[in-house]
MIRO-646966 format. One record per residue: residue number from 0; x, y, z of N, C-alpha, C in turn. Coordinates in nm, 3 decimals. Layout:
R     i       n.x       n.y       n.z      ca.x      ca.y      ca.z       c.x       c.y       c.z
R   NUM         X         Y         Z         X         Y         Z         X         Y         Z
...
This chain:
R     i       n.x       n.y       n.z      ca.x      ca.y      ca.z       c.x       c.y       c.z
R     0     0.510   -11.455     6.875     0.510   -11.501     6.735     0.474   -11.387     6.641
R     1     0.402   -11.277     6.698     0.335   -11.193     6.622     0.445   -11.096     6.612
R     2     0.513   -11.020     6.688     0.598   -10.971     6.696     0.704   -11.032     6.619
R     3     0.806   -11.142     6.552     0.825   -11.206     6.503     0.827   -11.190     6.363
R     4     0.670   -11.224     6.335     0.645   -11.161     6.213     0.655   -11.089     6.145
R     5     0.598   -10.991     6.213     0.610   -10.871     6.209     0.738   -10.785     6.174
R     6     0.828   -10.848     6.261     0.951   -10.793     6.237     1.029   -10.828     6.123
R     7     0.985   -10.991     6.068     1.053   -11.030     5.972     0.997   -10.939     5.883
R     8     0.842   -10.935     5.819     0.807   -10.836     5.745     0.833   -10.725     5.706
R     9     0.885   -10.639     5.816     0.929   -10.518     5.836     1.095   -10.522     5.736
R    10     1.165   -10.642     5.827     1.263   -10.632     5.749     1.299   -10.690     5.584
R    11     1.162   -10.779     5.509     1.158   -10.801     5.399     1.110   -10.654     5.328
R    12     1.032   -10.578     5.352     0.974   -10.456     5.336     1.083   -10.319     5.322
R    13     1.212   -10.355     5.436     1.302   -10.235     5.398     1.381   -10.312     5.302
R    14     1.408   -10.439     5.289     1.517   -10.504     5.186     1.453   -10.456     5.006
R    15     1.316   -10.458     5.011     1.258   -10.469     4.920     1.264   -10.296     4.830
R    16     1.238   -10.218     4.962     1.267   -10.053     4.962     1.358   -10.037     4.913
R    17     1.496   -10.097     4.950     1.611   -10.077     4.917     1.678   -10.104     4.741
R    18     1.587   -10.247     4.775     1.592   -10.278     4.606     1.541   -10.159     4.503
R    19     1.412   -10.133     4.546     1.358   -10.001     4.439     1.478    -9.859     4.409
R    20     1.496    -9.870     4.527     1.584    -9.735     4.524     1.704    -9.728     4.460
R    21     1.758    -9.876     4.486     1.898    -9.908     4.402     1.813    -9.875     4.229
R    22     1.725    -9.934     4.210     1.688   -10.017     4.079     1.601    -9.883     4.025
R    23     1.615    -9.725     4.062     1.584    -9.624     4.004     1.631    -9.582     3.831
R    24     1.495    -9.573     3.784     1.510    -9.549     3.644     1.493    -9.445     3.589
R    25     1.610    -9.326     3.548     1.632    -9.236     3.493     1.593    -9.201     3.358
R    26     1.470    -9.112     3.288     1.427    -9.092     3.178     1.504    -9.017     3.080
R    27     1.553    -9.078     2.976     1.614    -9.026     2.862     1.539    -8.970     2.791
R    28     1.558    -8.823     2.749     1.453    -8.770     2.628     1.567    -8.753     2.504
R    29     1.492    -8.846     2.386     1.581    -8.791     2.250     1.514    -8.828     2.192
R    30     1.535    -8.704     2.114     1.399    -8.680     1.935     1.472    -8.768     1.856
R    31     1.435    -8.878     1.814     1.485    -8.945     1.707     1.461    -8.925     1.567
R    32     1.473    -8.788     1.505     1.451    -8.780     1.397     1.600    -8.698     1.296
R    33     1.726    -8.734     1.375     1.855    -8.697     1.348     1.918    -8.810     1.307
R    34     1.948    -8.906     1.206     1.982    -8.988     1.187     2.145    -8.966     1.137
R    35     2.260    -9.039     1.180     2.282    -9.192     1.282     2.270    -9.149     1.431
R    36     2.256    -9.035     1.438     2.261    -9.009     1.582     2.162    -9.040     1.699
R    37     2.018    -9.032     1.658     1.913    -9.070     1.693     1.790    -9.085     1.627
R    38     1.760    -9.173     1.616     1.624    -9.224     1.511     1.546    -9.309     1.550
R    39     1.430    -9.396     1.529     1.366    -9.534     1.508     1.403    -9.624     1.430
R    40     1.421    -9.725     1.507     1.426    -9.859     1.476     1.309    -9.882     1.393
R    41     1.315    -9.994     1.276     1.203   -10.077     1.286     1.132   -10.156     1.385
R    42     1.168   -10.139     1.488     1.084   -10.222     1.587     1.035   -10.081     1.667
R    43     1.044    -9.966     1.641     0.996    -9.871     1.694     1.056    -9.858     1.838
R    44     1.181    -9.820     1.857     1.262    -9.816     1.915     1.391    -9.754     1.899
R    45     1.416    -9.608     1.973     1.494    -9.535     1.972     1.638    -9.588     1.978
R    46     1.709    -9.537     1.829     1.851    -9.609     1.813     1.958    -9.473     1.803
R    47     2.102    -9.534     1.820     2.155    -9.451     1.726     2.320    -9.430     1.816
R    48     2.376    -9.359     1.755     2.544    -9.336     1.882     2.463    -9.297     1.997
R    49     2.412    -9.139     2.031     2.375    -9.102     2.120     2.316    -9.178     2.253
R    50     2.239    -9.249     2.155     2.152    -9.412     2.272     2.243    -9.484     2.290
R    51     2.332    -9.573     2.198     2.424    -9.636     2.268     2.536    -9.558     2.340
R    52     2.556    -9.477     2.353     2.636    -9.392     2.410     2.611    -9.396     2.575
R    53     2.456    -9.315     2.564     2.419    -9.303     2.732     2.400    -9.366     2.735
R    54     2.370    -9.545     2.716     2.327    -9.661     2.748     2.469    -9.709     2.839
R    55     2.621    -9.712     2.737     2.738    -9.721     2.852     2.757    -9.657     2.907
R    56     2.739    -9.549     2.894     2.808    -9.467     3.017     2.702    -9.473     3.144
R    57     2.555    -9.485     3.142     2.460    -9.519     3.242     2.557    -9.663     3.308
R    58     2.584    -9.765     3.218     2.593    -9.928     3.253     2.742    -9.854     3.363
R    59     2.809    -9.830     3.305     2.943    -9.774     3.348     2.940    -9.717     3.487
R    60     2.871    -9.625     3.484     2.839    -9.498     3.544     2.753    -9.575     3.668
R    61     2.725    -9.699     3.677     2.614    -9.771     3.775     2.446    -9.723     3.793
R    62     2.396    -9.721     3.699     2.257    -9.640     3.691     2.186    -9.693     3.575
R    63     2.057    -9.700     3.584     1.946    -9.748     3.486     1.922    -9.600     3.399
R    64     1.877    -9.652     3.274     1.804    -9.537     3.189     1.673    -9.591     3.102
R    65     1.598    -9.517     3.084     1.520    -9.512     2.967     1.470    -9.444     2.875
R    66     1.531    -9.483     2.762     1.515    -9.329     2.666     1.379    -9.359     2.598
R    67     1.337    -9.204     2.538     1.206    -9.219     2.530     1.229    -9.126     2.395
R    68     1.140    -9.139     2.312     1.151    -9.033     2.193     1.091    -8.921     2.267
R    69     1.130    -8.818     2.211     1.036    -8.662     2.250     1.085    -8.547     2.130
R    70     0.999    -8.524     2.091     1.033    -8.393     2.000     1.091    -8.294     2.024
R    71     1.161    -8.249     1.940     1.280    -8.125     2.014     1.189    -8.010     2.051
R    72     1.106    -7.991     1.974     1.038    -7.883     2.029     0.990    -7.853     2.147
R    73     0.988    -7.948     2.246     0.949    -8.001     2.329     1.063    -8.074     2.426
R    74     1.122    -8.103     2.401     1.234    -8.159     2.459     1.325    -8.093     2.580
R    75     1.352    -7.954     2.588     1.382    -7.869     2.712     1.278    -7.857     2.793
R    76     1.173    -7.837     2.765     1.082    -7.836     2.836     1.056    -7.984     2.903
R    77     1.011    -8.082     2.844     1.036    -8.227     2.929     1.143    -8.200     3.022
R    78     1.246    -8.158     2.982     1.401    -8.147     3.121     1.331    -8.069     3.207
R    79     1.281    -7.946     3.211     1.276    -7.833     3.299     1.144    -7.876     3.358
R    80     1.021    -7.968     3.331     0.898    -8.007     3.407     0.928    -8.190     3.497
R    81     1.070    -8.193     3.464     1.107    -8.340     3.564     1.010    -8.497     3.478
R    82     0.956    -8.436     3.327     0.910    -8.576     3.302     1.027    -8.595     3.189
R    83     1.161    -8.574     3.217     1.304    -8.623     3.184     1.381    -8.588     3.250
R    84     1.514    -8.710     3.231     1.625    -8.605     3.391     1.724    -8.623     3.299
R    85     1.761    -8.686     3.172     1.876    -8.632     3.073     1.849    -8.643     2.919
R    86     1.875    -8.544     2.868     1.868    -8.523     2.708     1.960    -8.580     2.598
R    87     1.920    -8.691     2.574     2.022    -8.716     2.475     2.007    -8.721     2.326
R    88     2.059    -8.611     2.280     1.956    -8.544     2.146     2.046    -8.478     2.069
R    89     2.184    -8.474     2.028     2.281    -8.419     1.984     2.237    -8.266     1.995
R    90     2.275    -8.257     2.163     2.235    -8.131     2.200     2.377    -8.063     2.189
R    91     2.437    -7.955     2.107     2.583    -7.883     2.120     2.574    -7.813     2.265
R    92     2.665    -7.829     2.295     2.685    -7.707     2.465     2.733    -7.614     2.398
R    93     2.642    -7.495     2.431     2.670    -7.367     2.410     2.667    -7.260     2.560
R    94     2.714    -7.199     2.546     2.740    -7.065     2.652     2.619    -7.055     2.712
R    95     2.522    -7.022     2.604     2.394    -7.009     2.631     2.288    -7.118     2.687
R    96     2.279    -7.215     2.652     2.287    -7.324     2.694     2.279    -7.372     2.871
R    97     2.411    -7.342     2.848     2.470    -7.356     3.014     2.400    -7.277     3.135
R    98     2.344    -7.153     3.094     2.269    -7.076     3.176     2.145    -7.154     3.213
R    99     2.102    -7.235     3.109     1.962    -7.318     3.136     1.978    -7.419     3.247
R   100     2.070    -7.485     3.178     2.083    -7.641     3.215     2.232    -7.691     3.250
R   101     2.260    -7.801     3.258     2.381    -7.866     3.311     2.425    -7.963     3.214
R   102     2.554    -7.953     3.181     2.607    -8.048     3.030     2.721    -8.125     3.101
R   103     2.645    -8.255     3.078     2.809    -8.365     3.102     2.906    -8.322     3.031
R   104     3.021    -8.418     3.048     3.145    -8.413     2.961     3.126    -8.435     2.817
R   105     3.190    -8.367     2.704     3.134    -8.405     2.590     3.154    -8.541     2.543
R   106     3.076    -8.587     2.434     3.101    -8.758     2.387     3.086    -8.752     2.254
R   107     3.066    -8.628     2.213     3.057    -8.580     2.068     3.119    -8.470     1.968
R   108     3.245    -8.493     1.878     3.288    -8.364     1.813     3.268    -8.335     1.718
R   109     3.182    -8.251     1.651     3.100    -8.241     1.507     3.136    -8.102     1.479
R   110     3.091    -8.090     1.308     3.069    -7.967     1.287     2.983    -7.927     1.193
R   111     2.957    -7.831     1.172     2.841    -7.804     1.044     2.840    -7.826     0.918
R   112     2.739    -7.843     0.839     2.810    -7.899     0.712     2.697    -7.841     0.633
R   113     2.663    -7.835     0.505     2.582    -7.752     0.419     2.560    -7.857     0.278
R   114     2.437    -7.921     0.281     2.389    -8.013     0.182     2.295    -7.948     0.089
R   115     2.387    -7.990    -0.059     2.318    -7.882    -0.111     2.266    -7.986    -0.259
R   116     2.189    -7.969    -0.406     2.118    -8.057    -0.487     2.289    -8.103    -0.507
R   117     2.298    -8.211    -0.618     2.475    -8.289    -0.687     2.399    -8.135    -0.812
R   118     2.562    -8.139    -0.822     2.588    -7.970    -0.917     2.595    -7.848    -0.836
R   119     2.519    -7.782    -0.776     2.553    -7.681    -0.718     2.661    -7.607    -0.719
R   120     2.666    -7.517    -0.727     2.788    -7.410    -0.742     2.791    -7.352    -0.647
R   121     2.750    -7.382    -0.525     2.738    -7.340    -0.349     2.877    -7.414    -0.281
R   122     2.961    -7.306    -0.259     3.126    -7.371    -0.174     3.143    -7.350    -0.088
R   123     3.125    -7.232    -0.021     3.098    -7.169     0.100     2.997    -7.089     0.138
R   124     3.029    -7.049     0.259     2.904    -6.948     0.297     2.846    -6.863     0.307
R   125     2.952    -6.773     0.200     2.905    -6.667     0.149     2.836    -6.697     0.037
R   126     2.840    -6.813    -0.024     2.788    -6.855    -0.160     2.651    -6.833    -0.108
R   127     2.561    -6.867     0.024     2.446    -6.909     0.047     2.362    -6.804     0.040
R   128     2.434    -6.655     0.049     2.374    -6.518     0.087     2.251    -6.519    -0.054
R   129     2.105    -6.454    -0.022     2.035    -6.463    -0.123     1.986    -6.592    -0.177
R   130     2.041    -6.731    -0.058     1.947    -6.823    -0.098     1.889    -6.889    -0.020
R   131     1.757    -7.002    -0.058     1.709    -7.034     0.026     1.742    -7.166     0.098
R   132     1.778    -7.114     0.231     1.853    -7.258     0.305     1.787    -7.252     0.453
R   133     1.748    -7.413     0.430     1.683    -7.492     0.572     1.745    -7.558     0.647
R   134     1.697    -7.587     0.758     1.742    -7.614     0.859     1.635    -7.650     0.942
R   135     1.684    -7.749     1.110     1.590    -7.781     1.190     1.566    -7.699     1.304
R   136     1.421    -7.639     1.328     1.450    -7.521     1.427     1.552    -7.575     1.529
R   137     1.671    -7.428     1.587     1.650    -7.412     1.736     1.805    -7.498     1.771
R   138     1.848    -7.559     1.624     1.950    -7.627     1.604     2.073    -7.516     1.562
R   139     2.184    -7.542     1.577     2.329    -7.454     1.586     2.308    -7.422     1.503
R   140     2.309    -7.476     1.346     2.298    -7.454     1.234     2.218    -7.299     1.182
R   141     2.148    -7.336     1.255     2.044    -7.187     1.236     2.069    -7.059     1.320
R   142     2.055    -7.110     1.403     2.036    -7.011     1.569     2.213    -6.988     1.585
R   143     2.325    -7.047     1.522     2.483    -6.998     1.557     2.562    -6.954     1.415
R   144     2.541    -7.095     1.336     2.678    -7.054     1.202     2.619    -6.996     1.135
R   145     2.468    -6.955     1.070     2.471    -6.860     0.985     2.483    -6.704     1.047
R   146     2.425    -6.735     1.184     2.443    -6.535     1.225     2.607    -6.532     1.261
R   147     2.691    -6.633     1.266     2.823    -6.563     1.325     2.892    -6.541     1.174
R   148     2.798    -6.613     1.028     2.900    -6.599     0.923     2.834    -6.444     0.867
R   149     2.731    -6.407     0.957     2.670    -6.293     0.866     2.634    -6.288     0.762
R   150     2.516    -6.424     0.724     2.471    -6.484     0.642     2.358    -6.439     0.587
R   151     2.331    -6.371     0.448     2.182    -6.356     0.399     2.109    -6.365     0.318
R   152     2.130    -6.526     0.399     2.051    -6.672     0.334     1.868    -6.595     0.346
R   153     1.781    -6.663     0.319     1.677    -6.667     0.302     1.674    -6.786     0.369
R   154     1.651    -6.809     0.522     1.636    -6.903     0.641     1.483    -6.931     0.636
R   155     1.456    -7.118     0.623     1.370    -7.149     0.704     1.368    -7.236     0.775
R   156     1.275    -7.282     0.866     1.320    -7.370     0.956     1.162    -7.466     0.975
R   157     1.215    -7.582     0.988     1.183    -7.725     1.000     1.148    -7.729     1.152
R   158     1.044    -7.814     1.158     1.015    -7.935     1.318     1.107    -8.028     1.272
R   159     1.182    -8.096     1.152     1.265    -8.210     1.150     1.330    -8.157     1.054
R   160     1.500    -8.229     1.069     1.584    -8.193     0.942     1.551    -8.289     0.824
R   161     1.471    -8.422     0.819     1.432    -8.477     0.712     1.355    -8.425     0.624
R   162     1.235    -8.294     0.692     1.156    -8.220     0.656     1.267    -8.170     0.575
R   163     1.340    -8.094     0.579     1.413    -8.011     0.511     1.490    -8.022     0.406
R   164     1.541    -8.149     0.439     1.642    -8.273     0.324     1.519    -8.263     0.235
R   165     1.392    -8.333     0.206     1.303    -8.360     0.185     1.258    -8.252     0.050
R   166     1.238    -8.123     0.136     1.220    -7.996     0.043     1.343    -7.983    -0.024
R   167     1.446    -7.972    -0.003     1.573    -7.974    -0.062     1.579    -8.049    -0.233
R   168     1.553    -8.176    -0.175     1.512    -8.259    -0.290     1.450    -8.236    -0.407
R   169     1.279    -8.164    -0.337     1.207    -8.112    -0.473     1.252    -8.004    -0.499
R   170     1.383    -7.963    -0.510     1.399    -7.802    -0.546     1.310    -7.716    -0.492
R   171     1.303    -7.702    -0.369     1.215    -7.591    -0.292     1.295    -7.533    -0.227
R   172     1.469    -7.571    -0.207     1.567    -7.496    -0.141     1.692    -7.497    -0.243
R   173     1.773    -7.427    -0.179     1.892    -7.419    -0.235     2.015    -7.523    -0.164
R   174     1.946    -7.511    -0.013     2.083    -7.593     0.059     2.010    -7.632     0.216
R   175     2.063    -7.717     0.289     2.022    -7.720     0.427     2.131    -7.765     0.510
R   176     2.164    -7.680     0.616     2.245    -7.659     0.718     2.220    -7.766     0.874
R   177     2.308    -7.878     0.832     2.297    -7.940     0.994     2.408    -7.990     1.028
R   178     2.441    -8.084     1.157     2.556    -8.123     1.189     2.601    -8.222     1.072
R   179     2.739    -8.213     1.062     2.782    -8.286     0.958     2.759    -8.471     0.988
R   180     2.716    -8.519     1.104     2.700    -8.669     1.066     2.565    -8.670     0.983
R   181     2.479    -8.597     1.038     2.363    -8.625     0.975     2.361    -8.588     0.837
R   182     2.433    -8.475     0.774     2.386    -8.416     0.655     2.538    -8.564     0.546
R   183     2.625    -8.616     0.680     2.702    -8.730     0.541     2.593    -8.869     0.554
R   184     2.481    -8.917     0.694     2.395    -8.978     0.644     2.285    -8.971     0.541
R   185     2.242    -8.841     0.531     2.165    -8.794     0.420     2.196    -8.840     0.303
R   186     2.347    -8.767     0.291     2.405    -8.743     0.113     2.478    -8.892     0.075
R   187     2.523    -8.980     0.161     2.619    -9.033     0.099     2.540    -9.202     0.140
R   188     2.445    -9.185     0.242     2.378    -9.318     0.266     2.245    -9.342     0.263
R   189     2.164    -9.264     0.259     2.044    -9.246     0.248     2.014    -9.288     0.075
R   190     1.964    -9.408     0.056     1.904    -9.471    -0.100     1.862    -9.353    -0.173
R   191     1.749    -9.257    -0.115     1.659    -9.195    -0.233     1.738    -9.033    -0.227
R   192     1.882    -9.025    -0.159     1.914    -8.884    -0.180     2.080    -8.885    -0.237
R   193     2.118    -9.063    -0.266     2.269    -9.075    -0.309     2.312    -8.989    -0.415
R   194     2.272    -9.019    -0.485     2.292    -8.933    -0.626     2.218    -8.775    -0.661
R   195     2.110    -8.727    -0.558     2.066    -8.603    -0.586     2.120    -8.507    -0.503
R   196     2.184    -8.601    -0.377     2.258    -8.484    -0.301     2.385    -8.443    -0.278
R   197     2.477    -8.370    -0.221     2.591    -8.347    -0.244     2.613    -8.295    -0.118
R   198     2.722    -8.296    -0.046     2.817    -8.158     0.081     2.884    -8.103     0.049
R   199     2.836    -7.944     0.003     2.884    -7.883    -0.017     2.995    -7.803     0.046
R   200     3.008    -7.789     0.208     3.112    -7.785     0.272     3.089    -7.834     0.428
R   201     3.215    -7.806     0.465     3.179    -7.854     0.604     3.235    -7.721     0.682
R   202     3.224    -7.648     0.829     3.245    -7.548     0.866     3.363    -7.604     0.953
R   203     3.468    -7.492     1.000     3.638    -7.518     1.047     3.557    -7.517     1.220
R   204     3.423    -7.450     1.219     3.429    -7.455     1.394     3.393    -7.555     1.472
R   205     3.444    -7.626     1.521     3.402    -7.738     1.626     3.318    -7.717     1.711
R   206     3.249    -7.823     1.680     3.069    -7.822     1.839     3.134    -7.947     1.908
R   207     3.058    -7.960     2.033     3.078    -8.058     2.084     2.895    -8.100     2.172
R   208     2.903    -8.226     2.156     2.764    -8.265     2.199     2.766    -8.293     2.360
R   209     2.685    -8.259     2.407     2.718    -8.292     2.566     2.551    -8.368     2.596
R   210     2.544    -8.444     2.680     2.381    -8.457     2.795     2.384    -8.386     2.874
R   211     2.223    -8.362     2.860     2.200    -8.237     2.972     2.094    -8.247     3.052
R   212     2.138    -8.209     3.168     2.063    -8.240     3.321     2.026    -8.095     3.371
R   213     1.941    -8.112     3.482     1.928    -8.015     3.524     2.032    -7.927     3.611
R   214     2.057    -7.843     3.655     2.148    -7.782     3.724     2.109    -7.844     3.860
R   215     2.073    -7.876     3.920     2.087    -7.925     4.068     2.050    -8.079     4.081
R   216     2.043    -8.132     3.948     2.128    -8.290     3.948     2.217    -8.301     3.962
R   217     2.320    -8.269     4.094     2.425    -8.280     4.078     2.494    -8.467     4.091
R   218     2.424    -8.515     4.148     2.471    -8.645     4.205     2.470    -8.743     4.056
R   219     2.317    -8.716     3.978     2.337    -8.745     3.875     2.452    -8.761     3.704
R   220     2.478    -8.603     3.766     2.591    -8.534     3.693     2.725    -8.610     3.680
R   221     2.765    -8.645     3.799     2.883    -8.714     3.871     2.873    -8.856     3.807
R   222     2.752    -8.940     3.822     2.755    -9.051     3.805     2.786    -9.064     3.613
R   223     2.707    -8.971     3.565     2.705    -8.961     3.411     2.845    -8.951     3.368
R   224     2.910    -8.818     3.421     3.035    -8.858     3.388     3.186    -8.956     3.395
R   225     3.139    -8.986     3.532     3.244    -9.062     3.561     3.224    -9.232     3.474
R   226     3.050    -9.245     3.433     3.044    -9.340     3.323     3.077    -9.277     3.149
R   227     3.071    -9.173     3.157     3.155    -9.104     3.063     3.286    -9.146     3.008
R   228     3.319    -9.104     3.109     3.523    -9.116     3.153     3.566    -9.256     3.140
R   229     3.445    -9.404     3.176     3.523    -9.523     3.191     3.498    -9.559     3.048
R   230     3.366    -9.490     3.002     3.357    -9.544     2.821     3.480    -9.488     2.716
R   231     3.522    -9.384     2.756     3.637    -9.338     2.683     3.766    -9.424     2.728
R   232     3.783    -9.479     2.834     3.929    -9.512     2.891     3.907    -9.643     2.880
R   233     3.786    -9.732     2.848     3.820    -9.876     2.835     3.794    -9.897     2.697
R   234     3.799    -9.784     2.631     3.770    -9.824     2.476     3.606    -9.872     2.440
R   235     3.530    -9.845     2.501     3.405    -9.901     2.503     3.325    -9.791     2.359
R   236     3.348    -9.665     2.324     3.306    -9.585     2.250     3.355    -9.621     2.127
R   237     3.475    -9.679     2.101     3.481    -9.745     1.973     3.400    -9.822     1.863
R   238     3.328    -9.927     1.929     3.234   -10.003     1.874     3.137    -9.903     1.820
R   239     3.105    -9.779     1.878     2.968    -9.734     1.877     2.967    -9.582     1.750
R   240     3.166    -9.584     1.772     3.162    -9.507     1.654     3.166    -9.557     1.551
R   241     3.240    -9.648     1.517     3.243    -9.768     1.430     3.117    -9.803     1.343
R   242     2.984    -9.885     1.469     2.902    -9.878     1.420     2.786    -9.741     1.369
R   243     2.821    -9.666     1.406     2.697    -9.512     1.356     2.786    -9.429     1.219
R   244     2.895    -9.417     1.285     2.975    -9.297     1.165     3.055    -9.365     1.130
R   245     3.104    -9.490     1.133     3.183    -9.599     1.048     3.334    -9.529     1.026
R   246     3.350    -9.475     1.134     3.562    -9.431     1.164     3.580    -9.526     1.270
């Protein structure tokens, strides 16, 4: 009888093992302070495309997630110490980039854009040379399109691009440089910046946003994309552009 037991136990004990292992929960790190892309909810709860994004392609992809806010400053580092295993943070894949870490398929095509006070006489980017324009550290904006335009702006840089919108506002800048969803949520939807702010342009070079894993997640990698691939091919990304950037 004991034996019996025992054995049934044994085998409720690996069924139960098995369950955990299926029912593994993968930590999402994204700074929610990029709005529509990633932000807080009023219920204090990380929203935005990016979240619903890896949310299908996880569902898709057969895998649990949980995204967690984390500050960008901080945010590679969470990847590279294992207390996150994907970034979803409208991170651009860059060259450089890639040497670090590992980038799914992209799910994002943006480009830079330059928000500057309503009036401005700022059109392009040579207009910016000699002025003062912000940005969020560590972001393309800073660290790619002004050094490839050979720009000499008077650069500073932000822990948040709201920080920067923010100064912008009180006339403490001339302009601030981020991806163009965020800088047309700023200017064109944001209540207290409709009428004071303006986009002054948008840049011809295409970024693309990717999640990023570590380089020897590979199994992970696989699963991300191939829930990637079914959100694009069953139309499932529609809704989510729809609802964030309203195309």
């Amino acid at each position: 009888m004991k034996n019996s037991i025992c054995a049934a136990l044994a085998a409720i004990f690996l069924m139960v093992s098995g369950a955990f292992a299926a029912e593994k929960v993968y930590i999402v790190a994204s700074d929610a302070t990029w709005p529509p892309m990633e932000s807080m909810s009023l219920e204090k709860q990380v929203e935005g495309y990016s979240v619903d994004y890896i949310k299908a392609a996880a569902k898709e992809g057969g895998f649990a997630v949980d995204v967690r806010n984390t500050a960008w400053d901080g945010i590679f580092a969470a990847l590279g110490s294992n207390q996150a295993d994907i970034i979803a943070s409208s991170v651009t894949i860059t060259d450089k980039r890639k040497k670090a870490m590992a980038f799914s398929e992209p799910y994002c095509e943006i480009r830079q854009a330059v928000v500057v006070p309503a009036g401005s006489d700022i059109k392009t980017m040579a207009d910016l040379d000699g002025k003062k324009v912000g940005g969020q550290i560590g972001t393309t904006g800073l660290i790619q399109a002004l050094p490839k335009a050979r720009s000499k702006a008077v650069v500073k840089s932000y822990d948040e691009v709201g920080l920067a919108l923010e100064d912008l506002a009180r006339g403490n800048l001339d302009a601030v440089i981020c991806d163009d969803p965020v800088a047309k949520y700023y200017a064109n939807k944001k209540a207290e910046y409709r009428d004071t702010l303006q986009i002054a342009f948008v840049t011809d070079d295409v970024e693309y946003y990717g999640f990023a894993l570590r380089k020897n997640d590979t199994e992970l990698l696989d699963k991300l994309n191939a829930g990637i691939k079914a959100v694009k091919t069953k139309g499932l990304d529609k809704p989510i552009i729809e609802k964030w950037l309203g195309e």
